[in-house]
C-alpha positions in Angstrom: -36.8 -6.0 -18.8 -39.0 -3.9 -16.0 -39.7 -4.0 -13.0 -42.4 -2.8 -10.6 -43.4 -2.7 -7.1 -45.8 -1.6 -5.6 -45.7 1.3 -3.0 -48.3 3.1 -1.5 -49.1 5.7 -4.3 -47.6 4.3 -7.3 -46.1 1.8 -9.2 -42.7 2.0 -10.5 -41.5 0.8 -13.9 -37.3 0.2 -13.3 -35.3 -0.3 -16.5 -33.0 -3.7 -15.6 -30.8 -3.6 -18.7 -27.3 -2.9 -17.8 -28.2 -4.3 -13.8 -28.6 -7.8 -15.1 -25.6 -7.9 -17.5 -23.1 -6.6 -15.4 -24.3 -8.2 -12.2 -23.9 -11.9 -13.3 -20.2 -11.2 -14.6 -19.2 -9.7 -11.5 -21.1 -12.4 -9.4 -19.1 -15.1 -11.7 -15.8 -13.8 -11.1 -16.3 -13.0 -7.6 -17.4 -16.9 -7.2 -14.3 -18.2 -9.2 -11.6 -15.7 -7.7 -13.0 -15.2 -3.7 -14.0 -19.0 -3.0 -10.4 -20.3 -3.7 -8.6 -17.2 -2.3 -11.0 -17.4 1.4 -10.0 -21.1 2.2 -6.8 -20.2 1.7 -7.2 -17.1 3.8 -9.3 -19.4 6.3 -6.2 -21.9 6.2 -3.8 -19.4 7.3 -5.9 -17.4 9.7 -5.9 -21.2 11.4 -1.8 -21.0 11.2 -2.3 -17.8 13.1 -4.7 -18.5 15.6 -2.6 -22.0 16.2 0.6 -19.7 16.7 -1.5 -17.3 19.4 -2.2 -14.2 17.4 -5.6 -12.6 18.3 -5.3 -11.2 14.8 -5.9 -14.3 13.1 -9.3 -14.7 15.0 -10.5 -11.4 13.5 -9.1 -12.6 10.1 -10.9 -15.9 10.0 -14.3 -14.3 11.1 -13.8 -12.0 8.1 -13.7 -14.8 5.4 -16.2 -17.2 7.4 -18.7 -14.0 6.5 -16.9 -13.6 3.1 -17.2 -17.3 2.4 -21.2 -17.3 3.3 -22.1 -14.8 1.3 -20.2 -16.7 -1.7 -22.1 -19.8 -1.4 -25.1 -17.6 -1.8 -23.9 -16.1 -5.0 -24.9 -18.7 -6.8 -28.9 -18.1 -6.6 -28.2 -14.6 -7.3 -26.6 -15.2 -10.0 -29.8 -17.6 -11.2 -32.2 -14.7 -9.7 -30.7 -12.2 -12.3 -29.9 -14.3 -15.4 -33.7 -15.1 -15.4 -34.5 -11.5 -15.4 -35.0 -10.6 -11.8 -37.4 -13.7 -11.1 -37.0 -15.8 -7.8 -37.8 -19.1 -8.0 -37.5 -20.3 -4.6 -39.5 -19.7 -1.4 -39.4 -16.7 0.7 -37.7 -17.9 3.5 -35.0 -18.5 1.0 -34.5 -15.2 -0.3 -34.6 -13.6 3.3 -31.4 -16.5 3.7 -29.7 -15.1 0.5 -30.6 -11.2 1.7 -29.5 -11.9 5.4 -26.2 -13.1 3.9 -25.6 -10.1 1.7 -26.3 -7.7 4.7 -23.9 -9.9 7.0 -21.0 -9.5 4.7 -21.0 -6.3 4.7 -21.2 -5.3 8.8 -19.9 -8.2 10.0 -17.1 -7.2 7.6 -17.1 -3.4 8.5 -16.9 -4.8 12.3 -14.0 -6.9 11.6 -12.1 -4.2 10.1 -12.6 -2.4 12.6 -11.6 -5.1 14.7 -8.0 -5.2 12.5 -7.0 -1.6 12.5 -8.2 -1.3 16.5 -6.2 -4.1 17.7 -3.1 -3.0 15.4 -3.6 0.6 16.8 -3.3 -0.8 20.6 -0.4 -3.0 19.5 1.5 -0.6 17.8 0.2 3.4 20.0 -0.1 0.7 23.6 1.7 -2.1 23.6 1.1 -2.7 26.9 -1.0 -0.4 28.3 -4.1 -2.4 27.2 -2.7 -5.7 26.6 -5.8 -7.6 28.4 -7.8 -6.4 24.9 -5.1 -8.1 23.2 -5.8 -11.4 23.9 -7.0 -14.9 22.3 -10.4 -14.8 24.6 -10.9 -10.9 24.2 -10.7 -11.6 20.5 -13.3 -14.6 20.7 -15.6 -12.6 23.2 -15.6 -9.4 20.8 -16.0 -11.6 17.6 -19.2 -13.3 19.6 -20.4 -10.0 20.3 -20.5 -8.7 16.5 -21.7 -11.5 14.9 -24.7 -11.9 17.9 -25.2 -8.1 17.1 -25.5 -8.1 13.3 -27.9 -11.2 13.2 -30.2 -9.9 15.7 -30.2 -6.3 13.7 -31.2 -8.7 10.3 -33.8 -10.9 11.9 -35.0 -7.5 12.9 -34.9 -6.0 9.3 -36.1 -9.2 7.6 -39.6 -9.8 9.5 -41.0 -8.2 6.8 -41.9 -9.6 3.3 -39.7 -9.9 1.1 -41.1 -11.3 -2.0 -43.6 -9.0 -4.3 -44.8 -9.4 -8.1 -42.8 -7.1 -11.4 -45.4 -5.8 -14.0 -43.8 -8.7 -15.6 -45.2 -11.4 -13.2 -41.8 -12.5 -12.1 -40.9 -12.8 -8.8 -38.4 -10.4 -6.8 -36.5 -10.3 -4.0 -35.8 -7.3 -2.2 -36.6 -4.8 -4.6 -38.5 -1.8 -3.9 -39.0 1.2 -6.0 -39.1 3.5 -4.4 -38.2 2.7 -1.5 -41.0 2.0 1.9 -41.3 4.2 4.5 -39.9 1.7 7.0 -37.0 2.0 5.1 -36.0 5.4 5.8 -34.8 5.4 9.5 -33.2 1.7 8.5 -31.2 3.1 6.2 -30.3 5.9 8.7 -29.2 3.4 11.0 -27.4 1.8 8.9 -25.1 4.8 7.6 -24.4 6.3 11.1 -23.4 3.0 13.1 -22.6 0.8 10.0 -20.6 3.3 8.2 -20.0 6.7 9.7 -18.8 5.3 12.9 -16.5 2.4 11.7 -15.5 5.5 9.5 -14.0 7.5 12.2 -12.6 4.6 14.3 -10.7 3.5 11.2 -9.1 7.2 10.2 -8.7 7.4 14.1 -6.8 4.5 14.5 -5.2 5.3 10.9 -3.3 8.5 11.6 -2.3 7.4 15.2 -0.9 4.1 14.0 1.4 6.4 11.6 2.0 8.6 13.9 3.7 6.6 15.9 5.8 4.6 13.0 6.9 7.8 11.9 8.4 8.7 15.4 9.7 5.6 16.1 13.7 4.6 15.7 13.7 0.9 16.9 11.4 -0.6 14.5 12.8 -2.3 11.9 12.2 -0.5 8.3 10.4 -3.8 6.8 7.9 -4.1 9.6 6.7 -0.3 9.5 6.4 -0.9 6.0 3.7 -3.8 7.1 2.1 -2.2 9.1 1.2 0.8 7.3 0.2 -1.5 4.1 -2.4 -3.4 6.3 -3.7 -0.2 7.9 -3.6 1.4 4.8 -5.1 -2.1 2.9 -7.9 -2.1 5.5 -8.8 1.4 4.9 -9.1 1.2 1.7 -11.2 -1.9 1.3 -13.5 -0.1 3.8 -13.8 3.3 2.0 -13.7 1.8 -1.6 -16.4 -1.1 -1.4 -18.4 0.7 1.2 -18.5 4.1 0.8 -20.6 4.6 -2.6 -23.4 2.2 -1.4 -23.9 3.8 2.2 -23.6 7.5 0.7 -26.7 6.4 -2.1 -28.1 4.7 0.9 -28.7 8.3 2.3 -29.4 9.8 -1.3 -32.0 7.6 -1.9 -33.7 7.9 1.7 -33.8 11.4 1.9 -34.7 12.2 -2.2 -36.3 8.8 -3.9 -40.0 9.6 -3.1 -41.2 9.0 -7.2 -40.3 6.7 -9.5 -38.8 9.1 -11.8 -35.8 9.4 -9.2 -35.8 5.9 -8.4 -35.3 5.1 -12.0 -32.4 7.3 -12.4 -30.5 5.8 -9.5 -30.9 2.5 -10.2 -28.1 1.5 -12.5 -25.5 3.6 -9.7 -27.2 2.2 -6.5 -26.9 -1.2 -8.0 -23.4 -0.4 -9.3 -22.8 0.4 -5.6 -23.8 -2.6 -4.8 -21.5 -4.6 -6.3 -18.9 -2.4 -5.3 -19.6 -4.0 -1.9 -18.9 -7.8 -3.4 -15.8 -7.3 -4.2 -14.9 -7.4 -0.5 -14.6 -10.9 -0.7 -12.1 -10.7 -3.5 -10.1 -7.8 -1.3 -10.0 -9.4 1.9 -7.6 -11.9 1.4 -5.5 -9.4 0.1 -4.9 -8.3 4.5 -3.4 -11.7 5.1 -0.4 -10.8 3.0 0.1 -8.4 5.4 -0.8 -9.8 8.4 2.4 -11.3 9.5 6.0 -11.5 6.9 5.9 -15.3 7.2 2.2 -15.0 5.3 3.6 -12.2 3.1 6.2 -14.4 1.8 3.9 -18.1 1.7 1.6 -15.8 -1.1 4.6 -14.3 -2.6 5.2 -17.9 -3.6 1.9 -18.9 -4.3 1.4 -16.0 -6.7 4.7 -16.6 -8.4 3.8 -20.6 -8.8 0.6 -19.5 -10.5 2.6 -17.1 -12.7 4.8 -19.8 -13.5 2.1 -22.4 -14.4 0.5 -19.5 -16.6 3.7 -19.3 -18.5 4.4 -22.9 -19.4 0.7 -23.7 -20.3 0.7 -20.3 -22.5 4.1 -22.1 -24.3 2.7 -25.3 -24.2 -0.3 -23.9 -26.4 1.7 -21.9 -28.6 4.3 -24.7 -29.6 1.3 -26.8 -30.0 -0.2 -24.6 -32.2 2.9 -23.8 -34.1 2.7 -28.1 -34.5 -0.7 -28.1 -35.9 -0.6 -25.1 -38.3 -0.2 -26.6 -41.9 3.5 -25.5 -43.8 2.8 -22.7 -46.4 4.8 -24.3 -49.0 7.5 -21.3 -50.6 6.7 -20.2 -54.0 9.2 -20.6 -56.6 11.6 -17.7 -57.1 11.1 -18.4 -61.1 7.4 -18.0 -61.0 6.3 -15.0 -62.7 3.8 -12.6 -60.7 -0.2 -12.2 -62.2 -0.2 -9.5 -64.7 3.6 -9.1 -64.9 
């Protein structure tokens, strides 16, 4: 399948092979594995919040923005298994792109959120303890998710939707890219990726700094907090870092279509990189607090458990319904013998 837009010089013929086989099997199991996983997440980010922790307010922001984008999965997983061809309105598919874009910085901000709030906790535990609190939490929350969805309505005022040499409908796809585009995408790797960037590594090496040093914490709780630091960090750097780096690549080199057409299978690859989130976000909650460690500890190892007695349910059932091979007689003389 192709695809073309239209730009002001030329029109671009994008090979959408390999984009729309691997996108719908990622899309499937990120549906399947992150929908399940964030309202479990979302349940105990409530246990925490209940209990007083401003941690668990960050938390559940980051699956509410996880679990939005999922319930939009499933129209992209239509748009691509109908070879790149929307068949809903605009207003939809600036819905569906809005989403994507809030996952990921309303994610990058609440992981920021994670690792700054453990940094105070852990570097100054009570030098700024008024930016530790239940309403601090709420007010910051307010403040990023006000933030990111003026930024979108911003972004989106423009059209979305625009014809493939095919005929088919697509949604946000231009090759190359606009020259609006450029400074957007800019933007978008300084303050939605560069900065988080140094905030996390910042509050990274000062977090382990200071477990390193200290005597009185007990060994299992510097071991948690350096595995949701560390967890955090690389959730941010692994399924953000490759899309915001070709975000640059593409602004600063994709001015033909022969470039655009060599990126596209990487930028989209990148792209999905940034999906997984939702699957790797739950992952903080086990180590959030030990009580929430050990409540998935148990989860996982009842799943485990079911696994194993279906899998010997199916083989004894098997074994049932296999017809006997009757034995051959020992007197019976071989073919040819």
């Amino acid at each position: 399948m192709v695809n073309s837009t239209d730009n002001a010089t030329e029109q671009c013929i994008i090979d959408h092979n390999i984009h729309q086989i691997l996108s719908p099997v990622v899309y499937i199991f990120v549906f399947i594995i992150g929908l399940p996983a964030n309202c479990l997440s979302l349940y105990y980010g409530y246990l925490q919040i209940k209990a007083k922790n401003e941690l668990g307010i960050y938390l559940c922001n980051l699956t509410v923005a996880d679990l939005f984008y999922i319930f939009s999965l499933p129209f992209w997983i239509q748009y691509v298994l109908q070879h790149d061809n929307w068949t809903y309105d605009e207003l939809l598919c600036k819905i569906c792109g809005i989403l994507l874009y809030e996952n990921i910085y309303i994610s990058v901000g609440f992981l920021c959120c994670i690792s700054i709030d453990r940094y105070l906790a852990v570097v100054h535990p009570f030098r700024f303890h008024q930016f530790r609190t239940m309403k601090a939490a709420m007010i910051v929350s307010a403040v990023i998710w006000t933030k990111e969805i003026m930024t979108c309505c911003f972004v989106f005022t423009r059209g979305e939707i625009s014809m493939d040499a095919e005929s088919h409908v697509v949604c946000f796809e231009h090759y190359p890219i606009k020259d609006w585009e450029h400074n957007i995408n800019y933007y978008r790797f300084s303050a939605g990726f560069l900065f988080p960037f140094f905030l996390l590594a910042f509050s990274y090496c000062g977090i382990l700094r200071v477990v390193h040093k200290s005597h009185g914490t007990q060994k299992n709780k510097k071991i948690q907090i350096k595995r949701l630091v560390s967890s955090t960090v690389f959730i941010f750097l692994v399924c953000f870092g490759p899309y915001h780096i070709l975000l640059v690549i593409r602004s600063v080199f994709e001015n033909n279509c022969s470039f655009a057409d060599k990126i596209f299978n990487i930028y989209h690859a990148s792209l999905l990189l940034t999906t997984f989130n939702c699957v790797a976000d739950p992952v903080l909650y086990c180590f959030s607090s030990e009580s929430t460690y050990h409540n998935f500890a148990k989860i996982r190892d009842s799943c485990l458990t079911c696994l194993g007695c279906l899998k010997t349910e199916m083989k004894e059932s098997y074994q049932l319904s296999a017809p006997e091979t009757p034995n051959r007689p020992q007197h019976e003389q071989q073919p040819g013998l």
